[in-house]
C-alpha positions as CSV (number, residue, x, y, z in Angstrom):
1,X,0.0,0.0,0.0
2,X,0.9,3.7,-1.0
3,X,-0.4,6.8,0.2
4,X,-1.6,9.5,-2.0
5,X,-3.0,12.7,-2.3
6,X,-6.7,11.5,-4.0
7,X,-8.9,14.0,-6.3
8,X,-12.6,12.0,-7.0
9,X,-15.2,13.9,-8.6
10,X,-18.8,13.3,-7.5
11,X,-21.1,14.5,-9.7
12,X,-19.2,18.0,-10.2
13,X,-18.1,18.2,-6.9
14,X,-14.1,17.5,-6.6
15,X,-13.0,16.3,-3.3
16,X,-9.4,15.6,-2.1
17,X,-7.6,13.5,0.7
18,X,-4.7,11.6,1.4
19,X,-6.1,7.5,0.9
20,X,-3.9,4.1,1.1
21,X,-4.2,2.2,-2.1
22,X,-2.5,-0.3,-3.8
23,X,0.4,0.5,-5.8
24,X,-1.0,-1.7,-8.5
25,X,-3.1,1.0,-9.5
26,X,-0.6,2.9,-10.5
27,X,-0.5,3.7,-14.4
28,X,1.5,1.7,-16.7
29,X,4.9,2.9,-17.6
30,X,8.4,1.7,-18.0
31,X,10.2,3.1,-14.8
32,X,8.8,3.1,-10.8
33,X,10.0,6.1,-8.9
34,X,9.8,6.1,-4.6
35,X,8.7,9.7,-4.7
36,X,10.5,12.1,-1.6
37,X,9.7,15.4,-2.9
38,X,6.9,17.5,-5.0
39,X,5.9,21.0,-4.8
40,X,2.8,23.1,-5.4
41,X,2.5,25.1,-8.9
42,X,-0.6,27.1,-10.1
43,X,-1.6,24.0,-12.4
44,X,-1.4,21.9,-8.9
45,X,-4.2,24.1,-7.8
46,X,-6.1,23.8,-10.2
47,X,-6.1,19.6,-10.5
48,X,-6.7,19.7,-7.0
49,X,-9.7,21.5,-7.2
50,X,-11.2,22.7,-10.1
51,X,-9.6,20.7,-12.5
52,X,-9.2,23.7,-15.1
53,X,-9.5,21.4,-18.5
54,X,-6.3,19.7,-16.7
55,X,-7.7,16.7,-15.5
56,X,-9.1,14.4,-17.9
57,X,-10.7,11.4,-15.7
58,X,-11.3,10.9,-11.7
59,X,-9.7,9.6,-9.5
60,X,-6.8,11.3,-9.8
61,X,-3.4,11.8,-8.0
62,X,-2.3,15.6,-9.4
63,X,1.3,16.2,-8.8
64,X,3.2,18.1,-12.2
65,X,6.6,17.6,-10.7
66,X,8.7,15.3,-8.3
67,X,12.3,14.2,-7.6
68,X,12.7,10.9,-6.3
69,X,14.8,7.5,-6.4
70,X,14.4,4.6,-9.3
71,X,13.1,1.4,-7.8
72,X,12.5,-0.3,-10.7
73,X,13.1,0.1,-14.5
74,X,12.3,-1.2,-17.6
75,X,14.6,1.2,-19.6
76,X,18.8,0.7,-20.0
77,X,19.1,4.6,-19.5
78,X,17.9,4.2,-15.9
79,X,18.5,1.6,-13.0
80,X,17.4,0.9,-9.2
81,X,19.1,3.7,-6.9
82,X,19.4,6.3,-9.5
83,X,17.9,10.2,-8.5
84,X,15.8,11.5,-11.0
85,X,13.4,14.0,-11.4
86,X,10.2,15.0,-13.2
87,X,8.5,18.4,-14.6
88,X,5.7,18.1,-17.0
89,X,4.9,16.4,-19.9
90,X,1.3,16.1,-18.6
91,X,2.2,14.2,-15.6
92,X,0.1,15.2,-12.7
93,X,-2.8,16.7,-15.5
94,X,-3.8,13.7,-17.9
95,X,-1.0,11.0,-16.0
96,X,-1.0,10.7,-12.4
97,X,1.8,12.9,-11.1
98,X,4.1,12.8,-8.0
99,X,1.6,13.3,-4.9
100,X,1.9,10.1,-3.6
101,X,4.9,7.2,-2.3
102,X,5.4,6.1,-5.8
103,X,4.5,7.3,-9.1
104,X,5.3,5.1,-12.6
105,X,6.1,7.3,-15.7
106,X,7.8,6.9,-19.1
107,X,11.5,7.0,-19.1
108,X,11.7,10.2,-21.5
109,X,9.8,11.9,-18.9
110,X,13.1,11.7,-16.2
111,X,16.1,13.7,-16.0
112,X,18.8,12.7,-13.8
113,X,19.1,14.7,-10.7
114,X,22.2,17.1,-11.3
115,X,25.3,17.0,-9.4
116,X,25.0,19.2,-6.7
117,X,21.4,19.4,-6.0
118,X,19.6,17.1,-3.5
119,X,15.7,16.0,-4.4
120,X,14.6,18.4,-2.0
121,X,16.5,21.2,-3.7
122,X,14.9,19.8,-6.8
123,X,11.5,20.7,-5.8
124,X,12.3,24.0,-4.3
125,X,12.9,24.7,-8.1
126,X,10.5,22.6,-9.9
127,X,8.5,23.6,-12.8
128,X,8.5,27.0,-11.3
129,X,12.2,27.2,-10.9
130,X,12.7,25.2,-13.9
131,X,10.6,27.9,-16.2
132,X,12.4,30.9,-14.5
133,X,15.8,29.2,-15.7
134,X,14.2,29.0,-19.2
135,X,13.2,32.7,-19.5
136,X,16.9,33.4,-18.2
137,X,18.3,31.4,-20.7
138,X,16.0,32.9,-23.3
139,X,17.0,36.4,-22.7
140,X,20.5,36.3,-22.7
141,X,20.3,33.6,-26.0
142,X,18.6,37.0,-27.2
143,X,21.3,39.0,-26.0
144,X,20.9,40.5,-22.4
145,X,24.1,40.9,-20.3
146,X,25.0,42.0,-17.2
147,X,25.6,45.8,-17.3
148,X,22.7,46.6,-19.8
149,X,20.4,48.0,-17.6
150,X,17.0,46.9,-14.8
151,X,16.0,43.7,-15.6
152,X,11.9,43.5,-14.9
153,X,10.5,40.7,-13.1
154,X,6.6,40.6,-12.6
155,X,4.9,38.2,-10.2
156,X,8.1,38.6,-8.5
157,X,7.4,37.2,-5.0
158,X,5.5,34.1,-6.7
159,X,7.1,31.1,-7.8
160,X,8.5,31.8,-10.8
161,X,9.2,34.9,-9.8
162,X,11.1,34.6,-7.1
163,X,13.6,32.1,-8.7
164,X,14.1,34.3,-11.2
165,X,14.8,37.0,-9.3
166,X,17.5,34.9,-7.0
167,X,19.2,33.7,-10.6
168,X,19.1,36.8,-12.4
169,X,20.7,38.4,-9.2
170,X,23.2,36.1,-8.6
171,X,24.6,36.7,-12.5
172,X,25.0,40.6,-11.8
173,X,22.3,42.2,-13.1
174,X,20.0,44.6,-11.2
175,X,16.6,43.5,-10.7
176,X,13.7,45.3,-10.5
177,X,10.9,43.3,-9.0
178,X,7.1,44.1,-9.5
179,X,4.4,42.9,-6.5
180,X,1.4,44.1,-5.4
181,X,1.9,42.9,-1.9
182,X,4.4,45.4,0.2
183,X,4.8,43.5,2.6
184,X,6.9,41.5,0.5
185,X,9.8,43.7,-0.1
186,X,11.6,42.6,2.3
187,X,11.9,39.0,0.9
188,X,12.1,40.2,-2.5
189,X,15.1,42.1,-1.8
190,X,16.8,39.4,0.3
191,X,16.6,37.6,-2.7
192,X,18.6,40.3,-4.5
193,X,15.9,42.6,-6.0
194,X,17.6,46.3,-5.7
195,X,14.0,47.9,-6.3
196,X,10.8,46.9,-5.8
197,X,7.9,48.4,-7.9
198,X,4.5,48.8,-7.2
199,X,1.9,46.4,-9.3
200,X,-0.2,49.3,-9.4
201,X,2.6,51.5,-11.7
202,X,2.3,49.1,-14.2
203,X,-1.3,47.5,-14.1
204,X,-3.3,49.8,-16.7
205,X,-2.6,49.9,-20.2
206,X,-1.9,53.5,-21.5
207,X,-3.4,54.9,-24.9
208,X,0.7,55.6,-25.7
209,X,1.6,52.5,-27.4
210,X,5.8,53.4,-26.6
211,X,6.9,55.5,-23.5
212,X,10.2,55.5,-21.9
213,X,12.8,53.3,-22.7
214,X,13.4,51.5,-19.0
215,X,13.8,48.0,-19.3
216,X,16.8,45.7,-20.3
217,X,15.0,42.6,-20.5
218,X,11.8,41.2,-18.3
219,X,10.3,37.9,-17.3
220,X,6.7,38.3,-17.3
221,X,4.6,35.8,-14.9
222,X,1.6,38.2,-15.5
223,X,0.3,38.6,-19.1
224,X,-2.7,40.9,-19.7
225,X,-2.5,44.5,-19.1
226,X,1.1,44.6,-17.3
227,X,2.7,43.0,-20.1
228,X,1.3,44.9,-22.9
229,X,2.4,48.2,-20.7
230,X,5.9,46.7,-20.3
231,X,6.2,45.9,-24.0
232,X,5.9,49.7,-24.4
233,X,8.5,50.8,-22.2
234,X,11.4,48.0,-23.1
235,X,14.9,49.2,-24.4
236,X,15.2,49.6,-28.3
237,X,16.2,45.7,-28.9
238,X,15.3,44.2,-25.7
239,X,13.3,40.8,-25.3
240,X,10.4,39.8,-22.5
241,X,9.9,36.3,-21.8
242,X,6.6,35.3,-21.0
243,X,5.9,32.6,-18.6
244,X,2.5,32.9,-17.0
245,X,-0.9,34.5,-16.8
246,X,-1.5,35.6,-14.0
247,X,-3.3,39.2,-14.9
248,X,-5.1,37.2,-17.8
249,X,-4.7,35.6,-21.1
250,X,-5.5,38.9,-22.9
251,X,-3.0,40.8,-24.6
252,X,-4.3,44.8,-25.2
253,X,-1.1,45.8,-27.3
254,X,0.4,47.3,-30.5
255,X,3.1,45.9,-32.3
256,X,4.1,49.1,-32.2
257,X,7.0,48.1,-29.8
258,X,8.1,45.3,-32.0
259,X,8.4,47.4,-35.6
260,X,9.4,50.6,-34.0
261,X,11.9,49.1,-31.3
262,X,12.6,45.9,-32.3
263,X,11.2,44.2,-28.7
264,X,11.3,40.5,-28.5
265,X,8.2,38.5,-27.1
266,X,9.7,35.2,-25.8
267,X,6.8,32.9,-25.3
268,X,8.3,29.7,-22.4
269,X,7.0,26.7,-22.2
270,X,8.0,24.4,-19.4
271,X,6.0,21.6,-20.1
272,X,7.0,20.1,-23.4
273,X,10.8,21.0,-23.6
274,X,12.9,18.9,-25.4
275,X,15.8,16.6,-23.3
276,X,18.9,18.4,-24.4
277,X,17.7,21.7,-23.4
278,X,16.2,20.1,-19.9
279,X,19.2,19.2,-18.8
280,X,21.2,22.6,-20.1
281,X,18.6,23.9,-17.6
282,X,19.0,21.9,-15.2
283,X,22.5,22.0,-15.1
284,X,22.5,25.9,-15.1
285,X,20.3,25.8,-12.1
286,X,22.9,24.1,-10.0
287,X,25.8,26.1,-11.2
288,X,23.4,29.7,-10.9
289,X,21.4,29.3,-8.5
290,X,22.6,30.1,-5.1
291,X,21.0,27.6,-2.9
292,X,20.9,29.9,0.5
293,X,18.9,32.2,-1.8
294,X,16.6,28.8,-2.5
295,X,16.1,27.9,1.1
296,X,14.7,31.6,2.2
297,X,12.0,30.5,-0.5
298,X,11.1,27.7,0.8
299,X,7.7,26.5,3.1
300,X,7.5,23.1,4.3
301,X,4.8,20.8,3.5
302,X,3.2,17.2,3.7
303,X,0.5,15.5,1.7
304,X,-2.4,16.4,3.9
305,X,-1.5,20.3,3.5
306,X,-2.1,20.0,-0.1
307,X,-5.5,20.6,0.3
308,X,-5.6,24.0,1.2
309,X,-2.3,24.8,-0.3
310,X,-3.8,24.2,-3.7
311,X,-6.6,26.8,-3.1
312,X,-4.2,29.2,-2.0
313,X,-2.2,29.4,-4.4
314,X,-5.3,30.2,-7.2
315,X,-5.8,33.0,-4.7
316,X,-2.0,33.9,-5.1
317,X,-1.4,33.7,-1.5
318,X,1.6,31.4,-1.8
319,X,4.8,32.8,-1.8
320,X,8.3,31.8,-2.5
321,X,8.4,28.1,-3.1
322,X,6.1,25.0,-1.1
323,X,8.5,21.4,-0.9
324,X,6.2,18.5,-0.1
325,X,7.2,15.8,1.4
326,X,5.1,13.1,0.5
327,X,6.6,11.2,3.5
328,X,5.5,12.9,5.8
């Protein structure tokens, strides 16, 4: 018997709770991971409530990422004892995903655990994490560099956010981060942020589709109004990676920005990322990511916080980064 984190729909009424089940009703695939670690993203939320479009059949066990060790293994390029870990593909959305003892996935899925970071690290980063290293690496493949000028960071005391603003720190550039919680500043600047800005500076769109050039790059965790305000006030050349919604799927822009000062919109996705550029990113996030910065992110959690955890964060009252310990 496992222990999971259990989503059953009853007649359009999702329920979740930690049950005892046997492990043979795990799905089919060719490697068995003992699960120590997941964490809580905004698509967790939704499986474990809602469902959002995510979850295609009940009962479920949501869960998009987790880091872990191979028990067993159908496939040469893993074997018993190895550290792996997971983000997306599906997994946790139309698969069962990592909130519970064990979870059985396709090989392709994994990614050994890189040399320096510990499973728990891991899912400090997770998808979050892992799509803040992304947008990093997609700015600076676009050419941002230390020096160039305030680097934008919306959503910044989220998950995303808050990785990013740790990495892009750490590599020497000055970041400015955007929240509309002040009593966040303190954390965002622990993290390396030298200025904070107010959510409500940026939250309206303005009839002036360009105003002042501030901006040297941006990861955008917000969408909507913010970023089409941002996209008018970007450096002549300068790229914004967009990684989330937060502030809505709408965009009310111009391409005004993009034929008058050649900005760069860098859509991110986590979920379906090819293997070679997984691990670049993973390898990055040990070598850039300074772990003391990781651990101020960090809240504790077990299976039966999930829960509430998962309603919070749709409320976007989570901050920094939740490590579950489905253990525990």
């Amino acid at each position: 018997m496992i222990r999971a984190l259990i989503v059953e729909d009853n007649e359009g009424q999702k329920s979740a709770s930690v049950q005892s089940i046997e492990e043979d009703r795990l799905p089919e695939g060719s490697v068995t991971v003992a699960v120590e670690y997941s964490t809580v993203n905004y698509k967790d939320g939704l499986c474990i409530g809602p469902g959002g479009g995510l979850v295609r059949s009940y009962p479920h066990v949501p869960g998009i990422d987790f880091a872990g060790t191979v028990e067993t293994s159908d496939d040469d390029r893993y074997k018993s004892g190895d550290k792996v870990v997971l983000t997306g593909w599906r997994v946790g959305e139309v698969h069962w995903g990592g909130y519970a003892e064990k979870a059985r996935v396709d090989a392709d899925w994994l990614v050994p655990l890189p040399q320096g970071l510990t499973t728990r690290a891991a899912m400090a980063v997770g998808t979050a994490g892992f799509t803040a290293m992304l947008a990093v690496m997609a700015l600076e493949d676009h050419g941002l560099k230390p020096g160039a000028g305030e680097v934008l960071v919306t959503g910044a005391a989220g998950g995303v956010g808050s990785v990013a603003t740790a990495i892009l720190a750490n590599l020497g550039y000055e970041v400015a981060g955007v929240t509309g919680r002040p009593e966040q500043e303190d954390y965002l600047k622990g993290l390396g942020a030298t200025r904070i800005v107010p959510r409500e500076e940026l939250a309206e769109t303005v009839k002036r589709p360009l105003e002042k050039e501030t901006w040297a790059g941006c990861v955008d965790a917000v969408g909507g109004a913010m970023l089409a305000r941002v996209l008018g006030q970007m450096n002549y050349g300068a790229s914004v990676a967009a990684v989330g919604l937060a502030g809505g799927a709408g965009l009310p822009a111009t391409v005004i920005p993009f034929l008058l000062r050649g900005v760069n919109l860098l859509g991110i996705d986590s979920v379906m990322q090819p293997y070679e550029n997984r691990l670049r990113a993973w390898e990055r996030i040990a070598r850039d990511l300074p772990m003391e910065k990781l651990e101020a992110m960090i809240v504790e959690a077990g299976l039966g916080d999930l829960p509430k955890l998962g309603a919070d964060i749709l409320k976007g009252q989570v901050r920094g980064r939740v490590v579950v310990d489905v253990r525990a």
